[in-house]
VOPAGU-2260 file (C-alpha; in pm, 1 decimal, decimal comma):
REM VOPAGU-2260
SITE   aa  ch    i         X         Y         Z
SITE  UNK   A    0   -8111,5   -9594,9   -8024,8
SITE  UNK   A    1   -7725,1   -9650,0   -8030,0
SITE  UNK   A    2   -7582,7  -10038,4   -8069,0
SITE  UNK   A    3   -7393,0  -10108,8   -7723,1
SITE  UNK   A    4   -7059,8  -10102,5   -7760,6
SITE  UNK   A    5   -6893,1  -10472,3   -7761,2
SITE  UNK   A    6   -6599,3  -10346,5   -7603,5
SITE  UNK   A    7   -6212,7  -10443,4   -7744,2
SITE  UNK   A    8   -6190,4  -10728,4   -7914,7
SITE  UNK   A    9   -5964,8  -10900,7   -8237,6
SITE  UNK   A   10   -6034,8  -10881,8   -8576,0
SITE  UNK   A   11   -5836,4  -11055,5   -8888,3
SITE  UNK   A   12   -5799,3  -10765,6   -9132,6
SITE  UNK   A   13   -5778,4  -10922,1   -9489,8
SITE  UNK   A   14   -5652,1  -10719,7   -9806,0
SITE  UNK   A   15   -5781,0  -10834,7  -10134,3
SITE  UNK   A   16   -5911,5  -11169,4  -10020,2
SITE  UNK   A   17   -5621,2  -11250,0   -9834,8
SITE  UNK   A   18   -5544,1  -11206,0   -9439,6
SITE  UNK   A   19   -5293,9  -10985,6   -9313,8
SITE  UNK   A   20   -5253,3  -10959,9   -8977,4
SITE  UNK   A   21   -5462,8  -10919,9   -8647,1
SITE  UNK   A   22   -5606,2  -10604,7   -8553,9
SITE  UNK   A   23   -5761,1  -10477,1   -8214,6
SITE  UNK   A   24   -6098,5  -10283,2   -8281,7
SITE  UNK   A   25   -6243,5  -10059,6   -7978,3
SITE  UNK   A   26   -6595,5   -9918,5   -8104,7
SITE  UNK   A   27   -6449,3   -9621,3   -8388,8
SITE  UNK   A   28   -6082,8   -9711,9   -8266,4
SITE  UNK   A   29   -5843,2   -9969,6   -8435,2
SITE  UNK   A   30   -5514,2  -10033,9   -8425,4
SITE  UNK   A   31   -5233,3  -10317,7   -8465,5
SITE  UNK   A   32   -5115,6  -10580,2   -8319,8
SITE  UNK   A   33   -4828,7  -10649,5   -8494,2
SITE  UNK   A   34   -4930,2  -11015,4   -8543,5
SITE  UNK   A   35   -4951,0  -11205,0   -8846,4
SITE  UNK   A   36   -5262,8  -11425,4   -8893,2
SITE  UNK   A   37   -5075,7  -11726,3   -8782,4
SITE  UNK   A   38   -4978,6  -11541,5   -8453,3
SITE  UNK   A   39   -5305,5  -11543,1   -8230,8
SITE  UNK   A   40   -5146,9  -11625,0   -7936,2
SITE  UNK   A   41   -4941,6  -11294,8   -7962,2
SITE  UNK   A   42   -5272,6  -11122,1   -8081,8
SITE  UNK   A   43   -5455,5  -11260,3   -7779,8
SITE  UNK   A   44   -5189,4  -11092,5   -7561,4
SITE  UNK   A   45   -5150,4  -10757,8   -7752,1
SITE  UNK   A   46   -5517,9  -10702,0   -7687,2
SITE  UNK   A   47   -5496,9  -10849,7   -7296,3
SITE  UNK   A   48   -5227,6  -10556,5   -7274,8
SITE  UNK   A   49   -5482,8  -10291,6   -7446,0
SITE  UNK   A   50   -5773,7  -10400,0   -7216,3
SITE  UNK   A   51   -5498,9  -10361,7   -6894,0
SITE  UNK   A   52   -5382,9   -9994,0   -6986,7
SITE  UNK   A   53   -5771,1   -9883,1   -7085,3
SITE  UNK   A   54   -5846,1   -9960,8   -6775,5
SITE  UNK   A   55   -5559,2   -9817,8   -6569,4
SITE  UNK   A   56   -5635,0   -9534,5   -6773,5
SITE  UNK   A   57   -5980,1   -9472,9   -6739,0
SITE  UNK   A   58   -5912,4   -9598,6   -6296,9
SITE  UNK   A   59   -5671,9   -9284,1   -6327,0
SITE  UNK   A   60   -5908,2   -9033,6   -6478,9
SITE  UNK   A   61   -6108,1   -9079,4   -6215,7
SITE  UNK   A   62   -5896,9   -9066,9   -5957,1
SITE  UNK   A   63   -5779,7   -8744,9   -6116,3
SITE  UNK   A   64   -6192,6   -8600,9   -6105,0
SITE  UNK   A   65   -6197,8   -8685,4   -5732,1
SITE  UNK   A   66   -5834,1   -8553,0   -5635,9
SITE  UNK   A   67   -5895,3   -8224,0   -5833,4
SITE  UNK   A   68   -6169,5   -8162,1   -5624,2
SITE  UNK   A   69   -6074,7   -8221,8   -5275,6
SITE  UNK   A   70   -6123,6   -7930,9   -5036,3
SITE  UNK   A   71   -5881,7   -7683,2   -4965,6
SITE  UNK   A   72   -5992,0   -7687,3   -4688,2
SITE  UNK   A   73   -5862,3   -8069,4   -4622,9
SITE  UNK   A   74   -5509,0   -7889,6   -4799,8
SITE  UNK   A   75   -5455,9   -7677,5   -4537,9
SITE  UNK   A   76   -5529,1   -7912,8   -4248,8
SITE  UNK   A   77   -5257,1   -8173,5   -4425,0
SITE  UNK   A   78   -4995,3   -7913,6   -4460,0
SITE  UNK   A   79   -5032,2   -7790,4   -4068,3
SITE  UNK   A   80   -5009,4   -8175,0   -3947,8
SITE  UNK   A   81   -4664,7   -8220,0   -4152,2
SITE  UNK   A   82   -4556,0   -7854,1   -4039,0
SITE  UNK   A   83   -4641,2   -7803,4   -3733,1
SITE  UNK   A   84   -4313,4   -7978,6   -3582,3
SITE  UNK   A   85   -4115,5   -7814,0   -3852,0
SITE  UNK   A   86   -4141,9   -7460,1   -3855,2
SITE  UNK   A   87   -3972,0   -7219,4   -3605,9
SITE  UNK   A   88   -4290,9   -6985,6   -3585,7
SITE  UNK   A   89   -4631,2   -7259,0   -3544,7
SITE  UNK   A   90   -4802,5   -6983,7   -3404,0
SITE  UNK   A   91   -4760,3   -6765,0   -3672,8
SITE  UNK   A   92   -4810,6   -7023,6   -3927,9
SITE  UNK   A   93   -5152,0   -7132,2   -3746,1
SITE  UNK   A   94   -5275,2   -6769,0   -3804,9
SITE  UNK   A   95   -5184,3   -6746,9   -4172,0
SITE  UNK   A   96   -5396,0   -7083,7   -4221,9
SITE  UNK   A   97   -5718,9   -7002,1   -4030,2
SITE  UNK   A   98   -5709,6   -6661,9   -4252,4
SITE  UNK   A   99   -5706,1   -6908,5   -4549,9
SITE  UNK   A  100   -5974,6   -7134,4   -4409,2
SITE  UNK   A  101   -6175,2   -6885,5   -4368,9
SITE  UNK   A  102   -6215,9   -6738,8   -4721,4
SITE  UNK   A  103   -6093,5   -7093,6   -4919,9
SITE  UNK   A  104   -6273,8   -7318,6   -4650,7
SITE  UNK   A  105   -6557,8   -7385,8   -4900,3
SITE  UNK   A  106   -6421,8   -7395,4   -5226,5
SITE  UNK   A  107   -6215,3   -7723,0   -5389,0
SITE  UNK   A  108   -5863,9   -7695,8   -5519,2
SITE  UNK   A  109   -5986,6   -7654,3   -5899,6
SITE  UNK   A  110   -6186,5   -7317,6   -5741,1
SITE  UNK   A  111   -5844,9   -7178,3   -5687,8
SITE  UNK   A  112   -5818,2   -6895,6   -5964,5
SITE  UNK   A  113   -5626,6   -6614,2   -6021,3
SITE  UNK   A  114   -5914,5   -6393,3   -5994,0
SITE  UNK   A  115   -6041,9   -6574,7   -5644,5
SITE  UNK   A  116   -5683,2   -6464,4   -5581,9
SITE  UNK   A  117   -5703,2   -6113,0   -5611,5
SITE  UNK   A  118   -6031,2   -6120,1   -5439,3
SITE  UNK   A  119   -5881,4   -6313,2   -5120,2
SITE  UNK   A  120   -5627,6   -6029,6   -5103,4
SITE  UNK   A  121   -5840,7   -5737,5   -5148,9
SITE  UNK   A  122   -5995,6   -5817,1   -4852,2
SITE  UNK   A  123   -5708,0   -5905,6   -4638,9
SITE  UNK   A  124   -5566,4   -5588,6   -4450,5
SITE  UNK   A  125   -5284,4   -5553,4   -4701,3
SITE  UNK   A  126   -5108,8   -5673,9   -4985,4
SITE  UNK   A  127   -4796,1   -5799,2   -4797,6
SITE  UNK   A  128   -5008,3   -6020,5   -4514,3
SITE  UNK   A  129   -5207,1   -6130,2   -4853,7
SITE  UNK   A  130   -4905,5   -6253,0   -5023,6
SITE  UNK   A  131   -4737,9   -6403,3   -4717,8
SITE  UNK   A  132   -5073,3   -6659,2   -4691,1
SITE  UNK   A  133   -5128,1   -6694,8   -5035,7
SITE  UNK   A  134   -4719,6   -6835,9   -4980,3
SITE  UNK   A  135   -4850,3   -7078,2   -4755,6
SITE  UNK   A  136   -5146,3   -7226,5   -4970,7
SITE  UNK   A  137   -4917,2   -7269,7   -5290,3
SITE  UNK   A  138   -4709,7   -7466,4   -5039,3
SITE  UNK   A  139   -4942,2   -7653,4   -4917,9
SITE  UNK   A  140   -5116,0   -7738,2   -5252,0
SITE  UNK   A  141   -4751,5   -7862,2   -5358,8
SITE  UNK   A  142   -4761,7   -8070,2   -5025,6
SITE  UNK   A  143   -5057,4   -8262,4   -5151,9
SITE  UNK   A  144   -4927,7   -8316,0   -5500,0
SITE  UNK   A  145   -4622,8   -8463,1   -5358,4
SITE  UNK   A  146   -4808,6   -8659,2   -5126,9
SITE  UNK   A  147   -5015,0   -8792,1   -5443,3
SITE  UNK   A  148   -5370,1   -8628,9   -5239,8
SITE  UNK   A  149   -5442,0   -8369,4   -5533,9
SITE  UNK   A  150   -5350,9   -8486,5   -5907,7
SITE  UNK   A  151   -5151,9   -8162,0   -6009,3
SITE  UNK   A  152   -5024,6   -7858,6   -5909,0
SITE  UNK   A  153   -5273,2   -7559,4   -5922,7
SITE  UNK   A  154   -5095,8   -7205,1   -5983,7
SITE  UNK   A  155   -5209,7   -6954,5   -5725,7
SITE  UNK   A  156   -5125,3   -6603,8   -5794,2
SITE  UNK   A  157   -4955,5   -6342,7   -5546,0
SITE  UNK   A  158   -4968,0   -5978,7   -5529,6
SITE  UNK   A  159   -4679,5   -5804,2   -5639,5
SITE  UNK   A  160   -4391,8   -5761,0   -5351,9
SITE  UNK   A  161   -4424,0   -5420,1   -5131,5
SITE  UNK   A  162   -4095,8   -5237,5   -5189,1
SITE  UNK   A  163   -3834,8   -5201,2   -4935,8
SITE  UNK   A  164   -3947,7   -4973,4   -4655,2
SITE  UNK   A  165   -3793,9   -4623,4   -4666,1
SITE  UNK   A  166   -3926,3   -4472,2   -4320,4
SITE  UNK   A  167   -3635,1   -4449,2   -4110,7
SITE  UNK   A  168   -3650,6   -4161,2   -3772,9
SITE  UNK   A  169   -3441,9   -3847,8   -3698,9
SITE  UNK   A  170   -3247,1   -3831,2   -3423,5
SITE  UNK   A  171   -3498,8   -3579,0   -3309,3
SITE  UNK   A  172   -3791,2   -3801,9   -3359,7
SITE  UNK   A  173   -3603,5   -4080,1   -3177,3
SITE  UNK   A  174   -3583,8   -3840,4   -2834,2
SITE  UNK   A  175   -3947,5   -3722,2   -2844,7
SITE  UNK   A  176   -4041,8   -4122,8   -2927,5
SITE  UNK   A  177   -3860,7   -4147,6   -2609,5
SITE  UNK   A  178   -3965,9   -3885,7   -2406,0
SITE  UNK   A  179   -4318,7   -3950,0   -2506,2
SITE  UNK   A  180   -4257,7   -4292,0   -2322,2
SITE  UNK   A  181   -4070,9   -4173,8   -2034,8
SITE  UNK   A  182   -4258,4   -3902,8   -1898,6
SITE  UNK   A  183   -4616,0   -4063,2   -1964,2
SITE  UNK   A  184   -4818,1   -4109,7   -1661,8
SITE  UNK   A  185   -5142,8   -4339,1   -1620,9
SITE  UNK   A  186   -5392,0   -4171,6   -1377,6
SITE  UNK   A  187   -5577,0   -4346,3   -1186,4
SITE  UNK   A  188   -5889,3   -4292,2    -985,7
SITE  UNK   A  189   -5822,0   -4211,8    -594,0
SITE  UNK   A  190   -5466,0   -4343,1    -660,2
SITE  UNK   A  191   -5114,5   -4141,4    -763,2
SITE  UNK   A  192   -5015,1   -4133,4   -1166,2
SITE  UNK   A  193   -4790,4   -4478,1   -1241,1
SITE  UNK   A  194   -4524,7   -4468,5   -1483,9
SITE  UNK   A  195   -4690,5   -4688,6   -1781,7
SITE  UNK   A  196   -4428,1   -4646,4   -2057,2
SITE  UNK   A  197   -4105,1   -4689,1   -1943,8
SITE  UNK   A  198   -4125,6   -5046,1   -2104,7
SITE  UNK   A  199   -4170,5   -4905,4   -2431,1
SITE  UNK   A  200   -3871,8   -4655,6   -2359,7
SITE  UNK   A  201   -3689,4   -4977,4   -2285,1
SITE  UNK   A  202   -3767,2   -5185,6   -2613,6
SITE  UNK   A  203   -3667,9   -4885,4   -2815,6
SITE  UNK   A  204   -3354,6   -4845,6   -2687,9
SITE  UNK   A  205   -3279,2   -5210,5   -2756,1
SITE  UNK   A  206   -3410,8   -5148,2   -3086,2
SITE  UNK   A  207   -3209,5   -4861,8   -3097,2
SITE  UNK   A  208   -2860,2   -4964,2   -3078,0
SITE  UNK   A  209   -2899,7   -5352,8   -3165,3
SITE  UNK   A  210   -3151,2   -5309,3   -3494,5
SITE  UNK   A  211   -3327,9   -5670,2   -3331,5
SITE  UNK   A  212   -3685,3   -5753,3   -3435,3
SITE  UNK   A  213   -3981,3   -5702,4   -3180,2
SITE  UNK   A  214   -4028,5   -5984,6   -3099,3
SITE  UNK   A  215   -3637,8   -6118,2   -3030,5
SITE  UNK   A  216   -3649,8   -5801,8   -2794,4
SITE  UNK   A  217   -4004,2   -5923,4   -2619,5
SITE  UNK   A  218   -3832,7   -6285,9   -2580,3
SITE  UNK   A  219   -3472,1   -6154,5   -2426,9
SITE  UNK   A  220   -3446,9   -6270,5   -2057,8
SITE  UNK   A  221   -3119,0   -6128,3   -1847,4
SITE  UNK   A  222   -3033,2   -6500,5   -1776,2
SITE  UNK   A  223   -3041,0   -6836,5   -2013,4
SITE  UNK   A  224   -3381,0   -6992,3   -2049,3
SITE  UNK   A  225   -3549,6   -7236,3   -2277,0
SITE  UNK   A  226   -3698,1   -7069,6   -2569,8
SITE  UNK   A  227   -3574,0   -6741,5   -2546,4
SITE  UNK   A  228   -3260,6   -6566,6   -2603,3
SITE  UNK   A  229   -3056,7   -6328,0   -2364,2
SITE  UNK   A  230   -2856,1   -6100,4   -2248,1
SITE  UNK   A  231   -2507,9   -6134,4   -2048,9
SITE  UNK   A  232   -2410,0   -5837,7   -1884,4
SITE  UNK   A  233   -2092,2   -5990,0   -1769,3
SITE  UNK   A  234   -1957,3   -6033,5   -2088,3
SITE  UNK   A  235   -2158,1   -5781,7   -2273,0
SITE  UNK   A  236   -2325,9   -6016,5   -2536,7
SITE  UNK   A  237   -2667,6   -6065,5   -2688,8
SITE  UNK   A  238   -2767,3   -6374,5   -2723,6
SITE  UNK   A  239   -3082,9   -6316,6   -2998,9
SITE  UNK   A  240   -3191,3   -6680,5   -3069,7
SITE  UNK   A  241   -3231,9   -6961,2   -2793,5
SITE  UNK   A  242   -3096,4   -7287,1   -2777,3
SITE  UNK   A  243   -3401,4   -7432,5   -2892,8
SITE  UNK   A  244   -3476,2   -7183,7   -3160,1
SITE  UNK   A  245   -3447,3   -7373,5   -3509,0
SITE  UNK   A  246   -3265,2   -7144,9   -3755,2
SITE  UNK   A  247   -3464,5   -6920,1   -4049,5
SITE  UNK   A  248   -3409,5   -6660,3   -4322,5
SITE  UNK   A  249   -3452,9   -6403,6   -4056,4
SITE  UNK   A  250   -3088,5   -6422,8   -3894,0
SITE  UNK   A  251   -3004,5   -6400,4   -3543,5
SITE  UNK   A  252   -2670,0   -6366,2   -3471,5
SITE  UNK   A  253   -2477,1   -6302,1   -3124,9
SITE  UNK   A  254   -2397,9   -5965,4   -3106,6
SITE  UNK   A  255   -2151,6   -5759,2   -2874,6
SITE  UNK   A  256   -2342,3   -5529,8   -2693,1
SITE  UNK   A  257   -2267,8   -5139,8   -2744,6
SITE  UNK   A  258   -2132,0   -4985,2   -2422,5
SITE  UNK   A  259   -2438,2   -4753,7   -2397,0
SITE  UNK   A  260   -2671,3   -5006,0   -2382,5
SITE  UNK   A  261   -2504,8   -5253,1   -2157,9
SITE  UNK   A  262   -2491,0   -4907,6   -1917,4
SITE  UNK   A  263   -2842,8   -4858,6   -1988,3
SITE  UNK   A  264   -2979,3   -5247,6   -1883,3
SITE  UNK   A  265   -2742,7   -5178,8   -1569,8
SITE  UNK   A  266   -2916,5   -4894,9   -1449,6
SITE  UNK   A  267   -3214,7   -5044,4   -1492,9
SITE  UNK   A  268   -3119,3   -5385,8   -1359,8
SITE  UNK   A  269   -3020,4   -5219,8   -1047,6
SITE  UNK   A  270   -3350,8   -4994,0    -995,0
SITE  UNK   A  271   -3528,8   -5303,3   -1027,9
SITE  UNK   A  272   -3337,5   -5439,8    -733,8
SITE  UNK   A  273   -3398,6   -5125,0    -508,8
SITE  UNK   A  274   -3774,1   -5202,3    -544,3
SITE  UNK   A  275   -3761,2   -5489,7    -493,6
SITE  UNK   A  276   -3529,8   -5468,5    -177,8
SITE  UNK   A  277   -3828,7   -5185,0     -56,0
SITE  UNK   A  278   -4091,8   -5422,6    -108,8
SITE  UNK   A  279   -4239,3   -5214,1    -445,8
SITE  UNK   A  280   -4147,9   -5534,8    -628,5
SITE  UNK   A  281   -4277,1   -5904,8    -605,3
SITE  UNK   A  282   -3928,3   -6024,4    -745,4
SITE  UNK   A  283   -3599,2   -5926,4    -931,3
SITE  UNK   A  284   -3602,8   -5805,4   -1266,1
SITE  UNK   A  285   -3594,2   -6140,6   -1520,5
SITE  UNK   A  286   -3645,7   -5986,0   -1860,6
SITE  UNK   A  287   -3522,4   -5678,6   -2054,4
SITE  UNK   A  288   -3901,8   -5505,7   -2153,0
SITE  UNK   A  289   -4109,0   -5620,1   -1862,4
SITE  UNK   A  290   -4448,1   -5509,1   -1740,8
SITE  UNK   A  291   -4557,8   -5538,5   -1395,1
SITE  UNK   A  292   -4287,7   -5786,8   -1352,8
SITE  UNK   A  293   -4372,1   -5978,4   -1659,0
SITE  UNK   A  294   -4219,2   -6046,6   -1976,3
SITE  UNK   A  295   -4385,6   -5866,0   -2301,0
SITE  UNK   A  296   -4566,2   -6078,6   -2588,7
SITE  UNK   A  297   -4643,7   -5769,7   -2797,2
SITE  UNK   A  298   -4540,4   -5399,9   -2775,6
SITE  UNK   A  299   -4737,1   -5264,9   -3063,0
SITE  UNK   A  300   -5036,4   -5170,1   -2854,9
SITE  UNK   A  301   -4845,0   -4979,4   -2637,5
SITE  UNK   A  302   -4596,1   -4836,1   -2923,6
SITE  UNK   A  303   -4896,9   -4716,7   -3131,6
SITE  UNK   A  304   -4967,0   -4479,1   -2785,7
SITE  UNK   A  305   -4637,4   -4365,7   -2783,0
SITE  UNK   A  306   -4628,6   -4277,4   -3138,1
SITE  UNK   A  307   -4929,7   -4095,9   -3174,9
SITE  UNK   A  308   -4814,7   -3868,8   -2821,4
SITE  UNK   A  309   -4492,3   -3791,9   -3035,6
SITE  UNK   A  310   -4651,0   -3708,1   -3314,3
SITE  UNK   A  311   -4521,7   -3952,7   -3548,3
SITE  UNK   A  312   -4753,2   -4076,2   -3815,1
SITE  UNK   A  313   -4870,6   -4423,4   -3836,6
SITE  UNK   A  314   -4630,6   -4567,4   -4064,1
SITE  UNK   A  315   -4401,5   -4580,8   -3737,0
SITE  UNK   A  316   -4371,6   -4941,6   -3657,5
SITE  UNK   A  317   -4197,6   -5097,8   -3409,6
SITE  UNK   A  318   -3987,0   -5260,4   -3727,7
SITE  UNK   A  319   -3931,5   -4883,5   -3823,4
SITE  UNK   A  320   -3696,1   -4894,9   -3551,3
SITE  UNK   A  321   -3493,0   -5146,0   -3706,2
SITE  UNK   A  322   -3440,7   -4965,4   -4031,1
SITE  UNK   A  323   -3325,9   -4678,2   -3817,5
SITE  UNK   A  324   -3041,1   -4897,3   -3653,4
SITE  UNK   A  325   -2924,1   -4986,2   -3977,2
SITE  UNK   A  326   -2952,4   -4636,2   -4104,6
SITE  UNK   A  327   -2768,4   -4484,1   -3878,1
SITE  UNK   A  328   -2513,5   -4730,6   -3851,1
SITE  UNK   A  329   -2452,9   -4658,2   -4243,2
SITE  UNK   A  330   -2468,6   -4235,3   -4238,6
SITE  UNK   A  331   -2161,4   -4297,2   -3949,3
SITE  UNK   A  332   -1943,4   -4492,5   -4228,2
SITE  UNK   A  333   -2011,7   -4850,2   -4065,0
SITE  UNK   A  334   -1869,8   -5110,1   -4292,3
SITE  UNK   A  335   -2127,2   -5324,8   -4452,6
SITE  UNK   A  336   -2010,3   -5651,3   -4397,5
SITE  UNK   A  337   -2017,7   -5594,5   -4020,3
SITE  UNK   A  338   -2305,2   -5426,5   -4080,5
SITE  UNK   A  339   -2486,3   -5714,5   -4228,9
SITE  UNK   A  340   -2322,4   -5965,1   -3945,7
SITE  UNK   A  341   -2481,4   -5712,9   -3679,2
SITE  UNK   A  342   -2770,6   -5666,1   -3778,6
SITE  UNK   A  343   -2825,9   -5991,8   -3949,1
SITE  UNK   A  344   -2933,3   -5859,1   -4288,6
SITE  UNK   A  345   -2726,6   -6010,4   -4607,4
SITE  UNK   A  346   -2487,7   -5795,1   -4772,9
SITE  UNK   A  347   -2666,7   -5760,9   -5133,0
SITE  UNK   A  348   -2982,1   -5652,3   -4890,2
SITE  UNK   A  349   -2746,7   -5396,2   -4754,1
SITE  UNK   A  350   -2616,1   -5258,6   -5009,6
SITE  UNK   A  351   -2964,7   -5235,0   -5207,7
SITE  UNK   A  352   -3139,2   -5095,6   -4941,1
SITE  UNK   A  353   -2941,5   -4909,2   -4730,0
SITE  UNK   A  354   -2661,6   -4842,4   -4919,0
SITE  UNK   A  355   -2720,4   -4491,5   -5073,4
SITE  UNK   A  356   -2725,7   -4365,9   -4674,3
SITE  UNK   A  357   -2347,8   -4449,8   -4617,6
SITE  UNK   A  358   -2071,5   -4181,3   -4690,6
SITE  UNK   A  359   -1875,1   -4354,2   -4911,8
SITE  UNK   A  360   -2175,5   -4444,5   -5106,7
SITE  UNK   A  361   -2060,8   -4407,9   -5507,9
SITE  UNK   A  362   -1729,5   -4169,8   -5370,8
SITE  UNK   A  363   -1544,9   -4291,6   -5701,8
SITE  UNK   A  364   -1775,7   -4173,0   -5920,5
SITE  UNK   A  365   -1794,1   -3833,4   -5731,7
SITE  UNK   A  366   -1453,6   -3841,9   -5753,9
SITE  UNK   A  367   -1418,8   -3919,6   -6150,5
SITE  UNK   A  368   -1677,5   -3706,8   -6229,3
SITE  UNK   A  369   -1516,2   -3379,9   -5988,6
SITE  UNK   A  370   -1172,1   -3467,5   -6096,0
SITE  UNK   A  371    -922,3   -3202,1   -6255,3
SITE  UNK   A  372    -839,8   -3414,0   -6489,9
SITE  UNK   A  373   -1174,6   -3478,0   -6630,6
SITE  UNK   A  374   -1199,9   -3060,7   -6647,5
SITE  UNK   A  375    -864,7   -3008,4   -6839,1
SITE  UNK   A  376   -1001,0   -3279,2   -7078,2
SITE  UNK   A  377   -1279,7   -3118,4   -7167,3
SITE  UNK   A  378   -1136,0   -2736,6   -7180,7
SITE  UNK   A  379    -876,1   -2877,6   -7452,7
């Protein structure tokens, strides 16, 4: 059976009969003092020290084995508390983190792998929503180490970034995406067809000339109101962000609204007051994309109907729309520096991704390469 350690204690180390100095001895370990034999004061302090930082140490070790495995699930629910006042999107953010909980709710933050990773985002429903969470957990595992709740920061790996999306619509495909919309009828039972669409006609022609996200669209009222942005027909400007709206990487600037478009809200501005002057509506139109007199949350439900009556394949999103703004804003020779103040999209995003659709896209190298001079050069 093994001696118990005596723990740290002082020993006089002696050289050929004669003592040298004090030493500290800890079981196999020894190691100076720096003391000379007449020094034990010093030597009785040197090992108070050593005792101090062993046991600081070995307190912080096992800290460490408790912090590395707290729950990630407890990670998650830290990060939303500081967040939650913080971000622009909760909502959004909320979603993200119960898709985490759900696969990460039962494992502790030294279970976070690279291979539990790629397994999370295999069955997520693709790899851009996977990597967009996976975002939020490294934050909030960083959260905790800064708030000293985890000991160190565990690496969590992310699926490679999707490439920039390519699907833009013809101007062909844009009028049966909008003929699809306007001409679709809902039949009821013992009651006249209804008009069910025209809402999603509506949001695409915003879309159309002003390249704005769904949901900045969904949110536009015709009139100033808390949380949303707007519209002012007087002055013909767009309003995308609110008041209240606390800014992002996703710009939205004001925008001067194309003539055709401020026509278009008009016309429709006005029907709504006919019907509602003949009784057919409850109250005044309020919002830009309305249904039944109501403001929009989400149009992709009724977008994926449209689509598939045009004949459009499935990679037609809503945001498909926006990437036709910009596209066609760069075929008619649009400048990209007012293109990327429009549509709120930086320059070097621009120029990468849109940039091969504009006109004047590499002209001086046509130009050198097709030039005259270039030919004589060559014939000589």
């Amino acid at each position: 059976m093994p001696q118990r350690s005596k723990g740290p204690r002082l020993r006089l180390r002696k050289h050929k009969g004669k003592a040298v100095g004090w030493y500290i001895r800890d079981g196999q370990h020894e190691e100076r003092t720096g003391c000379g034999p007449d020094d034990l004061r010093g030597a009785e302090a040197a090992l108070a020290r050593y005792v101090a930082t062993k046991h600081a140490k070995q307190a912080r070790e096992a800290r460490n084995v408790a912090l590395d495995a707290a729950a990630v699930a407890d990670v998650l629910i830290s990060y939303w508390e500081a967040q939650e006042s913080r971000v622009a999107r909760p909502t959004e953010l909320r979603t993200r983190l119960r898709y985490l909980n759900e696969f990460w709710g039962s494992y502790s933050v030294d279970d976070v792998t690279p291979d539990r990773c790629r397994e999370y985002a295999a069955q997520r429903s693709s790899p851009a929503a996977a990597r967009r969470e996976l975002e939020d957990m490294r934050a909030a595992i960083k959260y905790a180490w800064n708030s000293r709740k985890i000991a160190s920061v565990v690496p969590v790996w992310l699926p490679e970034r999707s490439e920039s999306r390519e699907r833009w619509l013809t101007r062909s495909e844009m009028a049966r995406l909008l003929l699809a919309c306007w001409r679709y009828r809902e039949i009821q039972k013992g009651a006249p067809g209804r008009y069910t669409r025209r809402h999603v006609a509506r949001f695409i022609l915003m879309a159309r000339y002003t390249g704005s996200r769904a949901g900045a669209i969904c949110a536009a009222s015709l009139w100033p109101e808390p949380g949303r942005g707007w519209v002012d027909l007087t002055n013909g400007l767009y309003y995308r962000a609110s008041e209240l709206e606390k800014p992002t990487k996703k710009r939205k600037p004001t925008i001067r609204l194309p003539d055709p478009l401020v026509a278009h809200i008009r016309s429709w501005v006005a029907r709504a007051e006919r019907d509602y002057a003949a009784g057919r509506r409850k109250h005044p139109m309020r919002h830009v994309v309305e249904w039944n007199g109501k403001p929009v949350n989400s149009i992709r439900k009724a977008f994926a109907g449209a689509r598939d009556d045009a004949k459009l394949g499935k990679e037609v999103t809503p945001h498909v729309l926006r990437h036709t703004a910009v596209t066609w804003a760069m075929q008619n020779g649009a400048d990209k520096w007012e293109v990327s103040g429009f549509f709120g999209v930086s320059p070097e995003t621009v120029e990468r991704v849109y940039g091969h659709h504009s006109p004047s896209h590499q002209e001086t190298v046509h130009r050198a390469i097709t030039s005259r001079k270039l030919g004589k050069s060559l014939g000589k």
